[in-house]
C-alpha positions as CSV (number, residue, x, y, z in Angstrom):
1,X,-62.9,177.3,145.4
2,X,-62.0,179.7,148.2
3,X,-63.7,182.7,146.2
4,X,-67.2,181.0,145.9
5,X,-67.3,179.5,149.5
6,X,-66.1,183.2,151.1
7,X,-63.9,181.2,153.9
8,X,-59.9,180.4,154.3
9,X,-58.5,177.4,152.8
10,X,-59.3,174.6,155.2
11,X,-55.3,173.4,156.5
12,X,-53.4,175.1,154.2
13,X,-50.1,173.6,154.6
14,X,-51.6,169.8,154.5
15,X,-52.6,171.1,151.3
16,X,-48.8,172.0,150.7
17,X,-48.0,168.7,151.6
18,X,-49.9,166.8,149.4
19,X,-48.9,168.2,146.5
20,X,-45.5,167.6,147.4
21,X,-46.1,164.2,148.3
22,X,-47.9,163.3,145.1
23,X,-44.9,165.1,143.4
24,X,-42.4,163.2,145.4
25,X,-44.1,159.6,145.2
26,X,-45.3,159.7,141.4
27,X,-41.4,159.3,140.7
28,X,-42.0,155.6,142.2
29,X,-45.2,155.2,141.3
30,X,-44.9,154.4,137.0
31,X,-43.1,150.8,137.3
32,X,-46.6,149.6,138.1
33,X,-47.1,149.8,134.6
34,X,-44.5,147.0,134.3
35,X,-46.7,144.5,136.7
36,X,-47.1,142.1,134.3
37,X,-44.0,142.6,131.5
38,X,-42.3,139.8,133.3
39,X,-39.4,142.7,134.4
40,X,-38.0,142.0,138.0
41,X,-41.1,140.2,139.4
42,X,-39.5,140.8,142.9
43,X,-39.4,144.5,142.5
44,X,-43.5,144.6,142.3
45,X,-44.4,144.5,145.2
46,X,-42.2,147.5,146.7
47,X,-43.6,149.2,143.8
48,X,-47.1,148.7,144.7
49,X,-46.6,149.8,148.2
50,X,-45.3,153.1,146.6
51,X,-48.2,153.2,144.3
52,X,-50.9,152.9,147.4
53,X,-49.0,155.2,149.1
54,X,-49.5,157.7,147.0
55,X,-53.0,157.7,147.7
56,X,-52.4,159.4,151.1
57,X,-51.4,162.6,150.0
58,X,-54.0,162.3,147.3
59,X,-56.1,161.8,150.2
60,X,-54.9,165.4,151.7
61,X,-55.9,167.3,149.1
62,X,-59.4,166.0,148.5
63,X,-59.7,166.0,152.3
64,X,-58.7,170.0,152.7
65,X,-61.4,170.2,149.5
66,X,-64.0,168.8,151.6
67,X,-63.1,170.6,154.3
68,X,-63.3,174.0,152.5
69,X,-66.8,173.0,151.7
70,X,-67.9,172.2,155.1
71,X,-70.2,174.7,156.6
72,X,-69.2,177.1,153.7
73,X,-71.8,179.0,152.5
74,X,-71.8,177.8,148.6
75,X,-71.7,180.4,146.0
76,X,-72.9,178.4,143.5
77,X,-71.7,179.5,139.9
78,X,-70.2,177.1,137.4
79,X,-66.6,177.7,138.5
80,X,-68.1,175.7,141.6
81,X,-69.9,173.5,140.0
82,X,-67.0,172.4,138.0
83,X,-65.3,172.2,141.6
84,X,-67.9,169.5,142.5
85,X,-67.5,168.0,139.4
86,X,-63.7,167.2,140.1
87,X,-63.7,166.0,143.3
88,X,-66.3,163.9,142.7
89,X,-64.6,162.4,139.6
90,X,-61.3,162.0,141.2
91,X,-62.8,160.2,144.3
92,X,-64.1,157.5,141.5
93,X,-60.4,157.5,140.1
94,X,-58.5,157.6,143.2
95,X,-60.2,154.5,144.7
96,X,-60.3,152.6,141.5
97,X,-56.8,152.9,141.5
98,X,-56.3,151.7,144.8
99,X,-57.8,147.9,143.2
100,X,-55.1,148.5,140.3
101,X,-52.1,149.5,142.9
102,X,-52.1,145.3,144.0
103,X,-50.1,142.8,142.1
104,X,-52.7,139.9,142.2
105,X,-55.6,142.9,141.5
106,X,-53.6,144.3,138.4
107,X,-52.8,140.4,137.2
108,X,-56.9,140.3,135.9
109,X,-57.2,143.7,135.3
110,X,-54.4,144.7,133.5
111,X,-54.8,145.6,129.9
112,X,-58.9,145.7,130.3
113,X,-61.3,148.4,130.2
114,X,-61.2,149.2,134.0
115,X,-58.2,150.8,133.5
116,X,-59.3,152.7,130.7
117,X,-62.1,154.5,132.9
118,X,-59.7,154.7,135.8
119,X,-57.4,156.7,134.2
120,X,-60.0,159.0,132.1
121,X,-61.3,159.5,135.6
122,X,-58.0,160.6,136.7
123,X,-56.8,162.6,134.2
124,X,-59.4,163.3,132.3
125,X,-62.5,163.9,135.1
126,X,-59.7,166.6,136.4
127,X,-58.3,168.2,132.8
128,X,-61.7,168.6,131.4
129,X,-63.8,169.9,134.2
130,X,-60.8,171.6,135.3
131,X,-60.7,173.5,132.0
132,X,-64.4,174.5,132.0
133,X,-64.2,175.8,135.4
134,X,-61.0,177.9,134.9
135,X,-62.4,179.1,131.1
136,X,-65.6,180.5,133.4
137,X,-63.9,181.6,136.0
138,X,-61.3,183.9,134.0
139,X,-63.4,184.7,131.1
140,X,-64.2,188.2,132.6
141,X,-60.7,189.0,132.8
142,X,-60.1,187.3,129.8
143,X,-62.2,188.8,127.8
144,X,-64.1,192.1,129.5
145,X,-67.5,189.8,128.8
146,X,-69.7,187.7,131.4
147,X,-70.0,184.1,130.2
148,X,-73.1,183.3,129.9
149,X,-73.7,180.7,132.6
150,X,-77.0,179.6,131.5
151,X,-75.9,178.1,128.5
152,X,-72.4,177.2,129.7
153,X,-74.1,175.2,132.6
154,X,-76.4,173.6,130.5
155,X,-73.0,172.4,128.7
156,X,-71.2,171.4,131.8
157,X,-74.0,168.9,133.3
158,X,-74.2,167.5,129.6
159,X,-71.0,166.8,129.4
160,X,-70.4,165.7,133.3
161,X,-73.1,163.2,132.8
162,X,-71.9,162.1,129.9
163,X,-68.6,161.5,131.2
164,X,-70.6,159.1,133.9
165,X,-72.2,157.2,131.4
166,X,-69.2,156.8,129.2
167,X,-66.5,155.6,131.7
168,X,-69.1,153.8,133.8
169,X,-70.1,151.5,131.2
170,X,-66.0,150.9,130.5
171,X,-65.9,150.1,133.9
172,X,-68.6,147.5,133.6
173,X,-67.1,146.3,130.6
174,X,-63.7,145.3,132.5
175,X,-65.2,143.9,134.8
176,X,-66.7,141.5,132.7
177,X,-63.4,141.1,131.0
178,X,-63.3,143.2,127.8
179,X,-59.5,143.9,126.7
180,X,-58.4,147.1,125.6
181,X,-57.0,148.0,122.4
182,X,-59.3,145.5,120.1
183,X,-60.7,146.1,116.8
184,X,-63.5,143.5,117.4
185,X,-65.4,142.1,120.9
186,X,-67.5,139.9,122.0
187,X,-71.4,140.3,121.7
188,X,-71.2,140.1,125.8
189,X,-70.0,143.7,125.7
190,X,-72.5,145.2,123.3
191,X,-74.5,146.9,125.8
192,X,-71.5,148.4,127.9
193,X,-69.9,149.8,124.7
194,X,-72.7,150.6,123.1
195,X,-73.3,153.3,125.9
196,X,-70.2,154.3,126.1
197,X,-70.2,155.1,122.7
198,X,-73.3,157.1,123.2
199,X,-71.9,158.5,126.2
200,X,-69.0,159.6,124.0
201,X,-70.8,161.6,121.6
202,X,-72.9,163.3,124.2
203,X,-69.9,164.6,125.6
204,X,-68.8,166.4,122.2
205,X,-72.6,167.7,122.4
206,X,-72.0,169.1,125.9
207,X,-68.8,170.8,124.6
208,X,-70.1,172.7,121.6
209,X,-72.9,174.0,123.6
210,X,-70.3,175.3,126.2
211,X,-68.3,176.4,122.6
212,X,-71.3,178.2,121.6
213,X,-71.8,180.0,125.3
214,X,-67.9,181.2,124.7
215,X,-68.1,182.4,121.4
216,X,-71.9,184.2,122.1
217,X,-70.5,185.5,125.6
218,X,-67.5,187.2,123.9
219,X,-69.0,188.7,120.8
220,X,-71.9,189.9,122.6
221,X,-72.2,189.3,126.1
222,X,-72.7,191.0,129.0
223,X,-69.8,193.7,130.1
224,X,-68.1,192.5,133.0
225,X,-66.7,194.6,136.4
226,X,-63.4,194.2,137.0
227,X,-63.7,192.0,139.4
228,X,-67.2,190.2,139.5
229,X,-66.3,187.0,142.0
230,X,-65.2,189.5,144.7
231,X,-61.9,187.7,144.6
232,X,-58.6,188.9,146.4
233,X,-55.7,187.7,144.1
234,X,-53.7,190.0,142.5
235,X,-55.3,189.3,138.7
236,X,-58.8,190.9,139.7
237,X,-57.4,193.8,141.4
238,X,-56.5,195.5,138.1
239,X,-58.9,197.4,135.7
240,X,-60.8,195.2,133.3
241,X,-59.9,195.3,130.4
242,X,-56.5,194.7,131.7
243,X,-53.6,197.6,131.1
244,X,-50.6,196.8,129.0
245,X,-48.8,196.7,132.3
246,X,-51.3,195.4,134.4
247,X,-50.7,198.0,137.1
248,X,-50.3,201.5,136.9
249,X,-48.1,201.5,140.4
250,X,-46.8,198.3,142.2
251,X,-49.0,197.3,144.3
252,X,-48.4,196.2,147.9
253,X,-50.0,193.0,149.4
254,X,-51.9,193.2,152.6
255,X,-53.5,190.1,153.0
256,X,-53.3,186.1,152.3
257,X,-55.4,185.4,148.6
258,X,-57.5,182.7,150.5
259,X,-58.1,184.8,153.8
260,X,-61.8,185.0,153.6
261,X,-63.6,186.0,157.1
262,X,-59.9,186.7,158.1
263,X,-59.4,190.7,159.5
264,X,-57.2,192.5,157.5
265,X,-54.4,192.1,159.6
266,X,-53.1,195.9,159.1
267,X,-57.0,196.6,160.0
268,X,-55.8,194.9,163.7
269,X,-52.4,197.3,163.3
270,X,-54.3,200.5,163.3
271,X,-56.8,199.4,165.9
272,X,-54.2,198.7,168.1
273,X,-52.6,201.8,167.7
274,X,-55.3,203.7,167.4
275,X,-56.3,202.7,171.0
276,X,-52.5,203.4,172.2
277,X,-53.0,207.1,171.1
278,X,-56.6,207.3,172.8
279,X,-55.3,205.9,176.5
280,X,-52.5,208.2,175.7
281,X,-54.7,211.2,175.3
282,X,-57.0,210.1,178.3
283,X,-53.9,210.0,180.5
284,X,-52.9,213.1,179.5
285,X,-55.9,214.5,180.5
């Protein structure tokens, strides 16, 4: 995200910390999925404090996401695009799963379609746009070809959109009541699953076309630099292709990966010893 927005990670180490957090607390959080097995009805309710806790360092990391973006001035490639795509996708899961997290909440929706699109939201909103944004970001390095981004975007926002409609109309459909796990439902549903089933098959549409933009890009695409995104990790400071050992010497790090608009700080070294030497000479003189 850092690369395409050309600034510092907004609040690095609340980024740290959320990851942690989330790490830590997701220990606690599973038993919610015992709510309603009749196991330990007392021990619910500490479990859904842990469970909406966890949604404050959840809350840290799409915070220092948003506040990357702010003011930053948006490269926008589909690496960022798939960016958006997560962030907005795990906002919509996050605060679904806030309504789950309660005891009473979970009593009606438990086993229904809500928490079907809640979780695809979750896991998959962040696995599958994830992927698409990390396949376009490294296919250069990958593969010593450009993707082609026309086509590959034109997969992305099918897909995306599909997603919407697909996992929208599942939330619809809990709401209304729909279980989960049925072979056969109610004619009240037909609409909400008849567009997530269209939503569904959409999806695979979006991904062939981004298939078809990886397997054109690498047979015949454009050659890439080594390092087209400008980036300052170590991976795109070696040749492209990439050697069989990466690096013909070891190199030696200067700078922080995410220090964008930040001076080199050896650059600040040299100045300042560069003015030592000339009120050194001037004395002298």
């Amino acid at each position: 995200m850092v690369v395409f927005l050309r600034k510092p990670l907004f609040s690095y180490k609340i980024a740290v910390a959320g990851f942690a957090g989330v790490v830590g607390i997701s220990s606690l959080v599973w038993v919610h999925h015992m709510y309603m097995t009749g196991w330990s009805p007392a021990a619910g309710y500490p479990f859904m404090l842990s469970t909406e806790l966890i949604s404050i360092p959840f809350g840290f990391l799409v915070l220092v996401m948003l506040g990357t973006i702010w003011r930053g001035k948006v490269w926008t490639r589909l690496p960022m695009m798939c960016v958006y795509a997560m962030i907005w996708d795990k906002i919509v899961g996050g605060i679904t799963g806030v309504y789950l997290s309660d005891v009473p909440v979970d009593q009606y929706m438990h086993g229904s379609m809500f928490v079907v699109a809640h979780f695809h939201f979750m896991l998959m909103g962040a696995g599958l746009f994830g992927a698409m944004g990390a396949i376009s970001y490294w296919f250069p390095k990958m593969t010593g070809r450009m993707l082609n981004e026309r086509i590959g975007s034109i997969g992305f926002w099918v897909s995306f959109f599909a997603f919407q409609l697909t996992f929208g109309s599942m939330f619809v459909a809990g709401l209304q009541g729909q279980p989960r796990r049925v072979l056969q439902f109610d004619d009240a549903f037909d609409v909400s699953n008849w567009l997530s089933t269209i939503g569904a098959y959409t999806i695979g549409i979006g991904m062939l076309i981004f298939l078809y933009a990886i397997i054109t890009s690498w047979r015949s695409g454009v050659v890439a630099p080594s390092n087209p995104w400008g980036a300052k990790t170590l991976e795109w400071q070696t040749a492209t292709p990439v050697p069989l050992e990466n690096f013909p010497v070891l190199p030696v790090v200067t700078s922080d990966p995410y220090d964008y608009g930040v001076p080199d700080p050896y650059l600040a070294v040299e100045k300042k010893l560069s003015d030592e030497n000339l009120d050194a000479t001037v004395g002298a003189r």
